[in-house]
PDB file of N, CA, C and O in Angstrom:
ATOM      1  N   UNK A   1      98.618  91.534 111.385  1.00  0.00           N
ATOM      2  CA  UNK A   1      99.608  92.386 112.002  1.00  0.00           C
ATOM      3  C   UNK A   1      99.711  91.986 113.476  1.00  0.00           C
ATOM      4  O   UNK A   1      98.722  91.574 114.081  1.00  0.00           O
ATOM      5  N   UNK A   2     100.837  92.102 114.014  1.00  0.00           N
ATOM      6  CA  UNK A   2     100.862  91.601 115.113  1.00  0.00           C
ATOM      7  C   UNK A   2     101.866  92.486 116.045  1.00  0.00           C
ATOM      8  O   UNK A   2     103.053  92.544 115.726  1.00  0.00           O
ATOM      9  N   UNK A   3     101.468  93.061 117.006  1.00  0.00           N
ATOM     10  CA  UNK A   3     102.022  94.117 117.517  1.00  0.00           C
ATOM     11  C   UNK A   3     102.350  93.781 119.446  1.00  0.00           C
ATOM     12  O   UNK A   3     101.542  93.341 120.263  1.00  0.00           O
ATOM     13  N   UNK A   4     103.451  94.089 119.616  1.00  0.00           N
ATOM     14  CA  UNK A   4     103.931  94.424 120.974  1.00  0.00           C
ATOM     15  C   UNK A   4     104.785  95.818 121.681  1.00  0.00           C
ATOM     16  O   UNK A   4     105.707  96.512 121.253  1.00  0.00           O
ATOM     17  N   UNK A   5     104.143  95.834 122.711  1.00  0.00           N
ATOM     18  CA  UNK A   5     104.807  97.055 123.324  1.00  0.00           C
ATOM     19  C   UNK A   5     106.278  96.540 124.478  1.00  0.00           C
ATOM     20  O   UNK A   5     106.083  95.674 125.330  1.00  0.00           O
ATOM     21  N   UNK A   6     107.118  96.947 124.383  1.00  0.00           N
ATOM     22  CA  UNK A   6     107.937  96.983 125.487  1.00  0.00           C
ATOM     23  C   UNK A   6     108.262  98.155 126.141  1.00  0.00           C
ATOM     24  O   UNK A   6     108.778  99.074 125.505  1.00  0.00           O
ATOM     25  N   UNK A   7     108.002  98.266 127.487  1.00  0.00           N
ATOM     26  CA  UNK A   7     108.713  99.691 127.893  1.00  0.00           C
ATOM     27  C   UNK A   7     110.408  99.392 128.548  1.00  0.00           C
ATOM     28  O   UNK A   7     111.097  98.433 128.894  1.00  0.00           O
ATOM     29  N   UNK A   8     110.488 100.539 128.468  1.00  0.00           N
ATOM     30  CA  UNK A   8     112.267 101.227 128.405  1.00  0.00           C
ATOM     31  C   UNK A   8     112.037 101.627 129.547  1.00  0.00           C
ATOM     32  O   UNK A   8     111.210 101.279 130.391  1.00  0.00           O
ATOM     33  N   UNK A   9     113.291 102.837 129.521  1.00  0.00           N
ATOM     34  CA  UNK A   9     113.697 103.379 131.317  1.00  0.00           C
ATOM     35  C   UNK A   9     112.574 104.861 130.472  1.00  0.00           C
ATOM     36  O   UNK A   9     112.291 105.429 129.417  1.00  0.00           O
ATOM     37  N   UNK A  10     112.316 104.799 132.026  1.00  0.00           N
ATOM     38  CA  UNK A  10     111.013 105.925 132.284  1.00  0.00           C
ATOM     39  C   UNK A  10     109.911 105.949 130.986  1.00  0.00           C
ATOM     40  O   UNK A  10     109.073 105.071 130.776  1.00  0.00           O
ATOM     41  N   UNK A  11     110.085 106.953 130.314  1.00  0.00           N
ATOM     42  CA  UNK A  11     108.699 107.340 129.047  1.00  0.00           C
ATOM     43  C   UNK A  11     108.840 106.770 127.786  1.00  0.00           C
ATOM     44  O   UNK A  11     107.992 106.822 126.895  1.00  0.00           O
ATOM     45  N   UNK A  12     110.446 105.965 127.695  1.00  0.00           N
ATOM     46  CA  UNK A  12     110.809 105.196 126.710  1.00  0.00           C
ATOM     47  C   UNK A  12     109.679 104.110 126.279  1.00  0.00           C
ATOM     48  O   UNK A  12     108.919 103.551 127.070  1.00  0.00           O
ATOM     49  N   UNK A  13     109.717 103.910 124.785  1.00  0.00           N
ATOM     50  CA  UNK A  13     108.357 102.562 124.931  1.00  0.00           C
ATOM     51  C   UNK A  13     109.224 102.683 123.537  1.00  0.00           C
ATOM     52  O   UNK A  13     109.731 103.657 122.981  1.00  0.00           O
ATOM     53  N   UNK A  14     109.169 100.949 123.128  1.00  0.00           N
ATOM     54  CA  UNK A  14     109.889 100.024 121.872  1.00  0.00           C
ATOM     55  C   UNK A  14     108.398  99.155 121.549  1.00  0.00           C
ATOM     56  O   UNK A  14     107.828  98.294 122.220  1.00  0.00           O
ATOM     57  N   UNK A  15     107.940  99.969 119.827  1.00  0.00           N
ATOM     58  CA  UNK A  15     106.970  99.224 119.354  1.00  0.00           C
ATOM     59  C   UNK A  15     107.559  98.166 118.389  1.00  0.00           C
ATOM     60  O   UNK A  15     108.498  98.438 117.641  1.00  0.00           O
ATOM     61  N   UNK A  16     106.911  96.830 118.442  1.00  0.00           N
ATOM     62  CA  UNK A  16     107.672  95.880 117.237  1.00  0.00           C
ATOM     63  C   UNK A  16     106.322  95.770 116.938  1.00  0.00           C
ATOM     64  O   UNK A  16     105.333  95.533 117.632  1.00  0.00           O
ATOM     65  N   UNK A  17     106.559  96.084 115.263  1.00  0.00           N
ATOM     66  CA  UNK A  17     105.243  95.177 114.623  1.00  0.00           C
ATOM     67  C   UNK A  17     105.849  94.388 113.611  1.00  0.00           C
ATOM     68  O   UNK A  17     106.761  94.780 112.882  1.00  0.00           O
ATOM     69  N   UNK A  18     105.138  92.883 113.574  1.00  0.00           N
ATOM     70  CA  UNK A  18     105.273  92.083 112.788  1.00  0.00           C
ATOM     71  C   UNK A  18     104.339  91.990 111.761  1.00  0.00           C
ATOM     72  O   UNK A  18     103.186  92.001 112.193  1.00  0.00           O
ATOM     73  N   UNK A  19     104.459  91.879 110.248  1.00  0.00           N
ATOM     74  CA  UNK A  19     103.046  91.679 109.465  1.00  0.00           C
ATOM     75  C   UNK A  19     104.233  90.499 108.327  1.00  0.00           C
ATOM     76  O   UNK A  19     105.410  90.141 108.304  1.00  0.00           O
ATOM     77  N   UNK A  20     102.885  90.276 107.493  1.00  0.00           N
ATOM     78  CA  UNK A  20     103.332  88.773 106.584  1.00  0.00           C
ATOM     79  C   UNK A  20     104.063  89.603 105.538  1.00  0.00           C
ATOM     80  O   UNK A  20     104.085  90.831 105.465  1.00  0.00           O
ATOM     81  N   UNK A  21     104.760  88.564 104.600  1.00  0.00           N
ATOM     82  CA  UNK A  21     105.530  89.163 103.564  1.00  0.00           C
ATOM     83  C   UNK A  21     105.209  89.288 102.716  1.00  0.00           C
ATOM     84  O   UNK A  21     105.991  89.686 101.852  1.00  0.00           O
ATOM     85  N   UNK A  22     103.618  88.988 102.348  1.00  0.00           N
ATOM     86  CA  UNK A  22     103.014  89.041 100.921  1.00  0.00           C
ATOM     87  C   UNK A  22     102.511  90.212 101.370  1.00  0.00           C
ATOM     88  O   UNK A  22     101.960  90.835 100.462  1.00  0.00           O
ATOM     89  N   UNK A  23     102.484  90.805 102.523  1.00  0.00           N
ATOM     90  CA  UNK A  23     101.740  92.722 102.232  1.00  0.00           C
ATOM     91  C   UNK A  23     102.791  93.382 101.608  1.00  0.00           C
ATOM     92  O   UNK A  23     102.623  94.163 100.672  1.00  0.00           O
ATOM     93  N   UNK A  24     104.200  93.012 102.240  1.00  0.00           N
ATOM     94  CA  UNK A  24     105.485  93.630 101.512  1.00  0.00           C
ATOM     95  C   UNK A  24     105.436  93.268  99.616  1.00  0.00           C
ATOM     96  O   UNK A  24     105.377  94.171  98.782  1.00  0.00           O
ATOM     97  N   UNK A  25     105.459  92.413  99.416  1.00  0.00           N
ATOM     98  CA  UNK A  25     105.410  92.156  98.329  1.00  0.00           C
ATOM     99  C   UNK A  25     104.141  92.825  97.526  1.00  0.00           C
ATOM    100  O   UNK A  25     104.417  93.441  96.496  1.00  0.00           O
ATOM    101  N   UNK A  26     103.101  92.761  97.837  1.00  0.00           N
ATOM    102  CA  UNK A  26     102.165  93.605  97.265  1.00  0.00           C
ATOM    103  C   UNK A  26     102.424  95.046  97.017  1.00  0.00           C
ATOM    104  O   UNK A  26     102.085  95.742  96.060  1.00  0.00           O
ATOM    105  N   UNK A  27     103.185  95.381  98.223  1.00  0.00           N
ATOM    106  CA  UNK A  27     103.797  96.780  98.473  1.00  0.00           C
ATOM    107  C   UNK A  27     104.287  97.194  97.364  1.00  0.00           C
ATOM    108  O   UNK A  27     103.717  98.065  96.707  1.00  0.00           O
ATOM    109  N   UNK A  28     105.541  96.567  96.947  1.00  0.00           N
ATOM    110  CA  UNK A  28     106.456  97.012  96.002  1.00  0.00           C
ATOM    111  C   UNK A  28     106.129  96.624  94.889  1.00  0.00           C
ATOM    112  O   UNK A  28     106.669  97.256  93.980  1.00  0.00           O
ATOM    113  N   UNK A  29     105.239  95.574  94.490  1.00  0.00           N
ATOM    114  CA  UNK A  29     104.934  95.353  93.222  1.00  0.00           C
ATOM    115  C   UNK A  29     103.788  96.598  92.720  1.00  0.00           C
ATOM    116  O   UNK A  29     103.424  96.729  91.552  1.00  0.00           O
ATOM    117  N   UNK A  30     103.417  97.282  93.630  1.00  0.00           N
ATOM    118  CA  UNK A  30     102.062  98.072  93.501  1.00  0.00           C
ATOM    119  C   UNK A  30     103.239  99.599  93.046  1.00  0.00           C
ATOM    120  O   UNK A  30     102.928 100.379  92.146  1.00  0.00           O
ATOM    121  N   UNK A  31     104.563  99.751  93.884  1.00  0.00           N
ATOM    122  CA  UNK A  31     105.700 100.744  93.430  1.00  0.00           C
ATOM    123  C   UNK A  31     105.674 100.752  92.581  1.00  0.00           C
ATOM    124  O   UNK A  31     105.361 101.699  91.860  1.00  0.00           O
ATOM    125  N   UNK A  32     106.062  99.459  92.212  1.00  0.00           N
ATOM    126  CA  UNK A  32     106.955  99.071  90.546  1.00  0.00           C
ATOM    127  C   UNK A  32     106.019  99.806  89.748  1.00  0.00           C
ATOM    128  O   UNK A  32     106.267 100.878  89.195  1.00  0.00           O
ATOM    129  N   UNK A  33     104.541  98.959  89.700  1.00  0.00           N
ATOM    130  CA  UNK A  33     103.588  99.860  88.662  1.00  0.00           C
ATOM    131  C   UNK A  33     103.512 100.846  88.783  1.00  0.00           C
ATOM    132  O   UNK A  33     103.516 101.288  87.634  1.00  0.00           O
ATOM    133  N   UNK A  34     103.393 102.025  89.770  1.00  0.00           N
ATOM    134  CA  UNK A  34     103.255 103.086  89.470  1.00  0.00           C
ATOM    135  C   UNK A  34     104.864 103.770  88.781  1.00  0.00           C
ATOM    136  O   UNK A  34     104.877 104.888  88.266  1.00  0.00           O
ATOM    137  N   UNK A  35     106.093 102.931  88.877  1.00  0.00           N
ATOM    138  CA  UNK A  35     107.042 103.689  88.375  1.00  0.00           C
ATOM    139  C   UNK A  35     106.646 103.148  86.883  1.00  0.00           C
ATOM    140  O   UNK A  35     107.143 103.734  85.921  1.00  0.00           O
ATOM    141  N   UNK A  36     106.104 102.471  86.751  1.00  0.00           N
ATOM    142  CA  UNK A  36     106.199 101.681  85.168  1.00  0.00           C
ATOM    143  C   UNK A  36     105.684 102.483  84.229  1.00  0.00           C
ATOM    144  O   UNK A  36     105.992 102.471  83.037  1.00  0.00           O
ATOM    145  N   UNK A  37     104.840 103.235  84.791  1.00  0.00           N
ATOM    146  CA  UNK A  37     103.991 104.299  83.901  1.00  0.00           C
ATOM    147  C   UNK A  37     104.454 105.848  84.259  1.00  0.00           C
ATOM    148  O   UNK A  37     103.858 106.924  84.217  1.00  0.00           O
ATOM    149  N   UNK A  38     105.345 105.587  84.505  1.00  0.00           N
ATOM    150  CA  UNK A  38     106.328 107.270  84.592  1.00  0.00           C
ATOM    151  C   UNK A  38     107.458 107.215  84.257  1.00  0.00           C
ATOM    152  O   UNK A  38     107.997 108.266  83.909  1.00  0.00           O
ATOM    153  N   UNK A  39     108.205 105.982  84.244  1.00  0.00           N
ATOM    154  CA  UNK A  39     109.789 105.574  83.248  1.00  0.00           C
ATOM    155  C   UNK A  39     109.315 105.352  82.144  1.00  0.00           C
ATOM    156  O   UNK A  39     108.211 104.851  81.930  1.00  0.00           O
ATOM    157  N   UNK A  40     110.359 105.816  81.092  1.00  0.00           N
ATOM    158  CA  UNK A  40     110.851 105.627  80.180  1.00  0.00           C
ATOM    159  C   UNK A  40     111.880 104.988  79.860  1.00  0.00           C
ATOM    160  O   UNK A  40     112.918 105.630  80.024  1.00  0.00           O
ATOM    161  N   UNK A  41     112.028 103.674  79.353  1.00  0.00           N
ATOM    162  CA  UNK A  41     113.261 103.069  79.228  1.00  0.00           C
ATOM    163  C   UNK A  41     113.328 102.737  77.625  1.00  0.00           C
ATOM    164  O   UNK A  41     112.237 102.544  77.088  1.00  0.00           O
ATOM    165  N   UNK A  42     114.338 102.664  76.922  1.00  0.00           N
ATOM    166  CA  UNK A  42     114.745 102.725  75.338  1.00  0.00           C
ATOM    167  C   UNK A  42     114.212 101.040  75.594  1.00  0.00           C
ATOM    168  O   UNK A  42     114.253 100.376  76.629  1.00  0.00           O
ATOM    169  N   UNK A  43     113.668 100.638  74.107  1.00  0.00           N
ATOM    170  CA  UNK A  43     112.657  99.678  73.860  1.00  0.00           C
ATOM    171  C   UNK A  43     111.835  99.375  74.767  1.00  0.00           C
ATOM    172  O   UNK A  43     112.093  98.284  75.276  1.00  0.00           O
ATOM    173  N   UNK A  44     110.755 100.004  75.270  1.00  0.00           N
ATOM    174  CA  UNK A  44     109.732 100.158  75.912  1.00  0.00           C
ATOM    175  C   UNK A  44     109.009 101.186  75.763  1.00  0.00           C
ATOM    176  O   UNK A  44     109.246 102.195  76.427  1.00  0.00           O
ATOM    177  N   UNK A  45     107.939 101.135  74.825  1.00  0.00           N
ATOM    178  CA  UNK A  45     106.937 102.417  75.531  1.00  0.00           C
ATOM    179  C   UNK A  45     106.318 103.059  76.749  1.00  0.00           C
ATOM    180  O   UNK A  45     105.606 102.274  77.374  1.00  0.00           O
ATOM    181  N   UNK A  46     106.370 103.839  77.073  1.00  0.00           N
ATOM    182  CA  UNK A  46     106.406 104.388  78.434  1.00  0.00           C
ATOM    183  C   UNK A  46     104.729 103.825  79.180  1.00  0.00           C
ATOM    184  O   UNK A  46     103.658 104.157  78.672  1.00  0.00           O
ATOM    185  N   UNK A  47     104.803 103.243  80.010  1.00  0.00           N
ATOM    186  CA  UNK A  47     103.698 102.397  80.869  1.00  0.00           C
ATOM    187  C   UNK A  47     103.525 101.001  80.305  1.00  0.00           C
ATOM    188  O   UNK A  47     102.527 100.335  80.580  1.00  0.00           O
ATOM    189  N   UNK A  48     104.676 100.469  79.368  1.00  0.00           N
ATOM    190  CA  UNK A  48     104.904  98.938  78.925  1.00  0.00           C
ATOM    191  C   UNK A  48     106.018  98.054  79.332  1.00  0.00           C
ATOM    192  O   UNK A  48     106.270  96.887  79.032  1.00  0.00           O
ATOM    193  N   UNK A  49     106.733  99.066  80.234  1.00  0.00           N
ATOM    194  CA  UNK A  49     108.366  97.977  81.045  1.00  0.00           C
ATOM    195  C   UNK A  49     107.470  97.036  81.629  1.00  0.00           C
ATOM    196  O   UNK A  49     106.342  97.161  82.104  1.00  0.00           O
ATOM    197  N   UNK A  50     108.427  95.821  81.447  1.00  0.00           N
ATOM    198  CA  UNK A  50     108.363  94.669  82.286  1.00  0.00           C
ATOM    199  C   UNK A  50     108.145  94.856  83.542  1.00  0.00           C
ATOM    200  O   UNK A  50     108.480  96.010  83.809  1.00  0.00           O
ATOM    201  N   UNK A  51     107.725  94.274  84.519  1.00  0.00           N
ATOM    202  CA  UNK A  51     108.192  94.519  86.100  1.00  0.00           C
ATOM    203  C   UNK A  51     109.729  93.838  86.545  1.00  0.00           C
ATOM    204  O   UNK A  51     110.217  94.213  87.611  1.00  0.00           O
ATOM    205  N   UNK A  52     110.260  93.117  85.939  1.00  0.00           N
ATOM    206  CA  UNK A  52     111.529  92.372  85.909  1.00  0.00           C
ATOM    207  C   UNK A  52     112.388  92.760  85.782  1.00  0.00           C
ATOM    208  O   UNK A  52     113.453  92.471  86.327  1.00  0.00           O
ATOM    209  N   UNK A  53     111.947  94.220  84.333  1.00  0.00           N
ATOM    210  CA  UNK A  53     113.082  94.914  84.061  1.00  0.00           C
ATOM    211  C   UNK A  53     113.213  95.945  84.955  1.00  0.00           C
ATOM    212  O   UNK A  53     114.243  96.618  85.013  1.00  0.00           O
ATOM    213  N   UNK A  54     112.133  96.153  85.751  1.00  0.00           N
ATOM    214  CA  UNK A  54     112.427  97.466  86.796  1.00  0.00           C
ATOM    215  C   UNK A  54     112.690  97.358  88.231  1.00  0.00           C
ATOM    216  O   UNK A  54     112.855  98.201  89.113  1.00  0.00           O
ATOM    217  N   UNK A  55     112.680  96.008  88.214  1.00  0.00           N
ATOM    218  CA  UNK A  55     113.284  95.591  89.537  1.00  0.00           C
ATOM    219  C   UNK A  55     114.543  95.673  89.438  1.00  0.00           C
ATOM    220  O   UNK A  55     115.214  96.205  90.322  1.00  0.00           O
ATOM    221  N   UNK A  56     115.102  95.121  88.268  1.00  0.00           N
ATOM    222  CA  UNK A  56     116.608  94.945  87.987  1.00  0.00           C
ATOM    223  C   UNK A  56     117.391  96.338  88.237  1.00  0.00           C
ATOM    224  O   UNK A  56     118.383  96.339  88.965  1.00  0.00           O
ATOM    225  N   UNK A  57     116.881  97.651  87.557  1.00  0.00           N
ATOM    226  CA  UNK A  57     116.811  98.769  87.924  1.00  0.00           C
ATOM    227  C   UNK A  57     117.073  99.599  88.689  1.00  0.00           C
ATOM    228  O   UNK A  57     118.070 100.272  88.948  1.00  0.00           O
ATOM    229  N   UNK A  58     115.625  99.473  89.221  1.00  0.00           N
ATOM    230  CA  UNK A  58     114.909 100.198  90.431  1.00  0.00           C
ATOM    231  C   UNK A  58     114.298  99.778  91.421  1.00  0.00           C
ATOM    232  O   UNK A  58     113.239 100.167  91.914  1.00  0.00           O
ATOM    233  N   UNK A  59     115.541  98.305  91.956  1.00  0.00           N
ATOM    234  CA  UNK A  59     114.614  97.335  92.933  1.00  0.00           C
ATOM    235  C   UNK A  59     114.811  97.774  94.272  1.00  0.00           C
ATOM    236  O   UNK A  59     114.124  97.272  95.162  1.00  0.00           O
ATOM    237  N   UNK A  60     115.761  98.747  94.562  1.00  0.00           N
ATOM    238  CA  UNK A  60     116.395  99.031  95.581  1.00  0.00           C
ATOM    239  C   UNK A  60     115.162 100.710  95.951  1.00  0.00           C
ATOM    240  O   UNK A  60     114.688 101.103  97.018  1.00  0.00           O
ATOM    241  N   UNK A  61     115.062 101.165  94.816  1.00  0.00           N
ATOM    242  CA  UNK A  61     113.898 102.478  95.449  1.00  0.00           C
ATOM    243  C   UNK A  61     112.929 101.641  95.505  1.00  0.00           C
ATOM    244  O   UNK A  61     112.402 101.746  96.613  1.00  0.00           O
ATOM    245  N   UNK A  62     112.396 100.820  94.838  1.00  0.00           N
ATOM    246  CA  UNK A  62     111.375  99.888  95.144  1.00  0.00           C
ATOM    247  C   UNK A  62     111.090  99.647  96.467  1.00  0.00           C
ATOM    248  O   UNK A  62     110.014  99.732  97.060  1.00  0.00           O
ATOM    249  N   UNK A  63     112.080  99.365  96.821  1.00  0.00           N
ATOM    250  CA  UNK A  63     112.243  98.545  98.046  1.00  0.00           C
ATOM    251  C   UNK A  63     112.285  99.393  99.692  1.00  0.00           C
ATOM    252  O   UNK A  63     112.117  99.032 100.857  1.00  0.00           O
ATOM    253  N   UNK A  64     112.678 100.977  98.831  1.00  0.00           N
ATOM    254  CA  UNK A  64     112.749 101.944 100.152  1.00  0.00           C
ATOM    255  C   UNK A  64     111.402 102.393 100.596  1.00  0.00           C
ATOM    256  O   UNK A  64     110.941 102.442 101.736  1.00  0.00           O
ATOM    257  N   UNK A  65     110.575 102.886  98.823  1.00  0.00           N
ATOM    258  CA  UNK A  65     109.674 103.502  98.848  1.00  0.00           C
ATOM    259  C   UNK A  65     108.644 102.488  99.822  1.00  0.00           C
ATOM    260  O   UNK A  65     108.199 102.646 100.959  1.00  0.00           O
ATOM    261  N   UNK A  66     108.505 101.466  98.895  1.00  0.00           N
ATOM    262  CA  UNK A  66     107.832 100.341  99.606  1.00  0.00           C
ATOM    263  C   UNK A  66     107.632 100.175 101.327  1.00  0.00           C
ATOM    264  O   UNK A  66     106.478 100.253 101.750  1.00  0.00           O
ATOM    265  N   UNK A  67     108.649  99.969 102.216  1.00  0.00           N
ATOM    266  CA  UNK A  67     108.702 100.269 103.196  1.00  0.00           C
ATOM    267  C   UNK A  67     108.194 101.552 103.783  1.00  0.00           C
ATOM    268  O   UNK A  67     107.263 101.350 104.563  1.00  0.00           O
ATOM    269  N   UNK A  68     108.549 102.891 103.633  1.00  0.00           N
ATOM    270  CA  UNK A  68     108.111 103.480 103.733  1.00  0.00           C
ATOM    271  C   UNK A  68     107.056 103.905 103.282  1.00  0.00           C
ATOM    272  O   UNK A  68     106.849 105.095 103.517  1.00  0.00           O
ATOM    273  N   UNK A  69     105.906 103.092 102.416  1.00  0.00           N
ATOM    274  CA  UNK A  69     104.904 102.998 102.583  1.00  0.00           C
ATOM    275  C   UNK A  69     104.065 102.530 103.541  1.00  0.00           C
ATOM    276  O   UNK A  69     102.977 103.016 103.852  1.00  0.00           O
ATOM    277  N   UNK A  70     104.694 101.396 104.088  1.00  0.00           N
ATOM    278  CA  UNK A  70     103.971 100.239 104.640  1.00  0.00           C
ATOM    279  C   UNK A  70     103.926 100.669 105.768  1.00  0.00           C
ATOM    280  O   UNK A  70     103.035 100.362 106.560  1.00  0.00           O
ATOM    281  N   UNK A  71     105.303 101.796 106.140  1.00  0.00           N
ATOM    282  CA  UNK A  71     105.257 102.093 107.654  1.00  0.00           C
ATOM    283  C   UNK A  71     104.272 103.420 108.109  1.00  0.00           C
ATOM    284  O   UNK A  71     103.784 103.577 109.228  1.00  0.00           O
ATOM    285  N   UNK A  72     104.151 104.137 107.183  1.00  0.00           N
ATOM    286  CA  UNK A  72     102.713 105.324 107.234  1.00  0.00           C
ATOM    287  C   UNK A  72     101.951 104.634 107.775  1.00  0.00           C
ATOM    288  O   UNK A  72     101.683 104.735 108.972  1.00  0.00           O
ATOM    289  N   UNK A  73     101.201 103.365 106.593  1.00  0.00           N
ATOM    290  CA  UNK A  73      99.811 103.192 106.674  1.00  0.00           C
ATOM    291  C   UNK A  73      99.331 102.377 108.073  1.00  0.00           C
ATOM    292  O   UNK A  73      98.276 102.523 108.690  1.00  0.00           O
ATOM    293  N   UNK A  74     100.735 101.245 108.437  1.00  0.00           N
ATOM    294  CA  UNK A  74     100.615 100.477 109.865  1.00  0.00           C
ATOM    295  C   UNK A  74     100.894 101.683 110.938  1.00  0.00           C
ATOM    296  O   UNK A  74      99.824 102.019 111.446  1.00  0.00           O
ATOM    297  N   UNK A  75     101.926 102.385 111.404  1.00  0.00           N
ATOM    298  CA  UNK A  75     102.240 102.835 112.252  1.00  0.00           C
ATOM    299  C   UNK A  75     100.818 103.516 113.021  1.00  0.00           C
ATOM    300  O   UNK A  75     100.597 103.447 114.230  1.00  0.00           O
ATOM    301  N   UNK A  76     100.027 104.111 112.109  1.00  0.00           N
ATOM    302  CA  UNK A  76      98.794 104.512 113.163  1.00  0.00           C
ATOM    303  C   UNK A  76      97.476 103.340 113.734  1.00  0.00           C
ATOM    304  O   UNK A  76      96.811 103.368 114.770  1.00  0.00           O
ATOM    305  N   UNK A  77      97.468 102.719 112.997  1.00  0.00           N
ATOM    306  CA  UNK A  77      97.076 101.318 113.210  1.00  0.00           C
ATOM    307  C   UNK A  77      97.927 100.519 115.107  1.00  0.00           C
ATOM    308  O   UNK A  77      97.543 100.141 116.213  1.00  0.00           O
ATOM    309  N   UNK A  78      99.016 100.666 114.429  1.00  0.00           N
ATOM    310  CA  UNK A  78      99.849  99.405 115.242  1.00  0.00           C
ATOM    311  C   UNK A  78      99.685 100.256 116.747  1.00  0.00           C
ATOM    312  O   UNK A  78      99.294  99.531 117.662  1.00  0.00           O
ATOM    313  N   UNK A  79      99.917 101.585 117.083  1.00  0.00           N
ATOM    314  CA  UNK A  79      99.656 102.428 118.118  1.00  0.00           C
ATOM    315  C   UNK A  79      98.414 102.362 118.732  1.00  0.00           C
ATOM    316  O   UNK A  79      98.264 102.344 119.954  1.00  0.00           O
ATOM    317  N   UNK A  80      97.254 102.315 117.670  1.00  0.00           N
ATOM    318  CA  UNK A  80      96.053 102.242 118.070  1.00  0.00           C
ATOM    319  C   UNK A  80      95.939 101.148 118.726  1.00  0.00           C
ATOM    320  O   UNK A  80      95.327 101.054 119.789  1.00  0.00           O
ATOM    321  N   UNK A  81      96.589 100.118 118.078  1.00  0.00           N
ATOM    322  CA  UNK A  81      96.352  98.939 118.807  1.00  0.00           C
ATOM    323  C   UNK A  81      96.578  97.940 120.467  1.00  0.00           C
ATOM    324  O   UNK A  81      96.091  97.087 121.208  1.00  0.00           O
ATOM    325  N   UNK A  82      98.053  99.170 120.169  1.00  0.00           N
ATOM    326  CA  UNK A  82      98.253  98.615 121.856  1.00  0.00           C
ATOM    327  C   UNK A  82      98.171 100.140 122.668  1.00  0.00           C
ATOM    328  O   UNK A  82      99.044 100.699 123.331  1.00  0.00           O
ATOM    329  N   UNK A  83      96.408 100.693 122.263  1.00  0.00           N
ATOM    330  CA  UNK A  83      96.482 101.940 122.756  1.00  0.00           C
ATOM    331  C   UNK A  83      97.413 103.197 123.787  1.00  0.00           C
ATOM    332  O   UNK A  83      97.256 103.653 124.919  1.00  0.00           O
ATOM    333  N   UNK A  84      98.517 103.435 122.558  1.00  0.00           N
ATOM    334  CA  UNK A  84      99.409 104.505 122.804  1.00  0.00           C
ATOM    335  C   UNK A  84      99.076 105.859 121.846  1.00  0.00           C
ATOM    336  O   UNK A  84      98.934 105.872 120.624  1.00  0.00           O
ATOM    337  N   UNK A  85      99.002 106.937 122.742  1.00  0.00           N
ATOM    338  CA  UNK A  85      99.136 108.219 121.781  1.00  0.00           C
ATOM    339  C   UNK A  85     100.080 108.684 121.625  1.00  0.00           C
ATOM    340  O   UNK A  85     100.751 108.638 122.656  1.00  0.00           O
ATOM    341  N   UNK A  86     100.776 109.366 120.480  1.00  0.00           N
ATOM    342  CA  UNK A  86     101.827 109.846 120.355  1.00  0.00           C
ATOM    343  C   UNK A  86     101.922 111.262 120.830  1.00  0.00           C
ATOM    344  O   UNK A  86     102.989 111.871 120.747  1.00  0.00           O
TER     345      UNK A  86
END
């Protein structure tokens, strides 16, 4: 993870964090499974969809949830890091 602070006018502060794309990808593939075993899709038993077929799907909540995973678990991290309290 790789983190910078910029400050703004007065108390303003712009955090960028950068991290690799295989955490993203882990991210959403880790979604997918947990949706895989709570959809039901006709020819599939329920916790047996493809991941292929639920991307096709549900690649787009995949893809929200995902993020908004990733940004919980970094955001207190990435603060800590360029010691800011919120």
């Amino acid at each position: 993870m790789k983190t910078s602070l910029e400050t703004l006018d007065g108390l303003k502060r712009s955090l960028t964090v950068k991290l690799p794309a295989d955490i993203f990808k882990q991210k959403s593939d880790a979604v997918l499974q947990k949706m895989a075993s709570q959809v039901a899709i006709d020819g599939f038993r329920k916790g047996k969809v493809p991941l292929s077929i639920l991307r096709k799907q549900f690649g787009d909540n995949a893809t929200s949830d995902a993020v908004n995973d990733i940004v919980n678990e970094t955001l207190v991290d990435a603060l800590a890091e360029v010691k800011v309290t919120p």
